[in-house]
N, C-alpha and C positions, 0 to 999 in steps of 0.2 A: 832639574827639578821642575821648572817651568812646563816644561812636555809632559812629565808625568801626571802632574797636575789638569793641563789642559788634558789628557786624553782620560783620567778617572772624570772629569767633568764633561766628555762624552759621552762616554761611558753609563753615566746616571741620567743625561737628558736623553738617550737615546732607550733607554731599560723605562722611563717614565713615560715616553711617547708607545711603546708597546702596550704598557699598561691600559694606557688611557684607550687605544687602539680596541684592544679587548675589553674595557668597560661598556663598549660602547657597541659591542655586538651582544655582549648579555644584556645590556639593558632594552636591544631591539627584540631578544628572544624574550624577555621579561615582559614585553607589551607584547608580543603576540599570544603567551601563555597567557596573560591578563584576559584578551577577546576572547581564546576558547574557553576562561573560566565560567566569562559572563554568559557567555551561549549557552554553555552545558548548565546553569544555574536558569536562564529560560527555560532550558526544556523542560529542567525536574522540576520546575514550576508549573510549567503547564501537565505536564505528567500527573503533578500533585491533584491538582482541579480537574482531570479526566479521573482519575480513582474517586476522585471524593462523587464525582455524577455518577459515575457506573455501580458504585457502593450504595445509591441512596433504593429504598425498599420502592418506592413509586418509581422511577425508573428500571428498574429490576422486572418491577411488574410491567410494564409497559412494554419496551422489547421482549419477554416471553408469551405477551399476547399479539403483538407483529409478525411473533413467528409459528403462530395457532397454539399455542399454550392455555387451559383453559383452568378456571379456578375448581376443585371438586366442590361438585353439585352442581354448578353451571352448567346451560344446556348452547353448546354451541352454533352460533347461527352464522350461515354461506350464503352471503349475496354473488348474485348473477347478473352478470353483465348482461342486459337485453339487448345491444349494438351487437355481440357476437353471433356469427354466425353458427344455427344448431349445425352437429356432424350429417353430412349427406347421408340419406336411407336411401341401402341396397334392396330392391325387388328382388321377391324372392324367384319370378324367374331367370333373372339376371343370375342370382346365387346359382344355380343347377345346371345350368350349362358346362357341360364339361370342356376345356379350352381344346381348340383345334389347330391342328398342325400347318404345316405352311403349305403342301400339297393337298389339302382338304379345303382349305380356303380358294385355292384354286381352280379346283374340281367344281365348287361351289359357284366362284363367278362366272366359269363359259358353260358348264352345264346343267346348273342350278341347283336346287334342292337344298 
């Protein structure tokens, strides 16, 4: 009786150290699900406060005048960089020359013309 006794009273300390074994990996899964709560709760926060800017009429307007958007009836005005260089002008008899071959251009340096 004594054996049967001690070995149920193993029995329940060894089934109670599992237990506890396994509480204690849920409770480590339980705080990691806790930080991705709070993160994903950062974002849709800040999420929230990117809608509410991009929602507001004065910002609305402002980005589609960034991107040349103009109010009707407004007359739109293009400033000019004066640091840029204007595009090079082609002479027009540069333009009418018709291009020459490679045996032309040779003909040309030993016997001119």
């Amino acid at each position: 009786m004594l054996w049967l006794t001690g070995l149920l009273c193993l029995a329940l300390l060894l089934g109670s150290l599992a237990q506890a074994w396994s509480n204690s990996g849920l409770m480590q899964q339980l705080d990691q699900e806790k930080q991705k709560y709070a993160q994903l709760q950062q974002e849709h926060e800040t999420l929230k406060k990117q809608v509410d800017y991009y929602t507001d009429p004065k910002v609305i307007e402002q980005e589609a005048r960034n991107i040349g958007y103009v109010k009707p009836g407004e007359q739109p005005v293009i400033l000019v960089n004066e640091k840029e260089t204007p595009p090079a002008q082609v002479k027009p008899e540069e333009q009418q020359q018709p291009a020459r071959g490679f045996w032309e251009e040779w003909w040309r340096i030993f016997f001119g013309g």
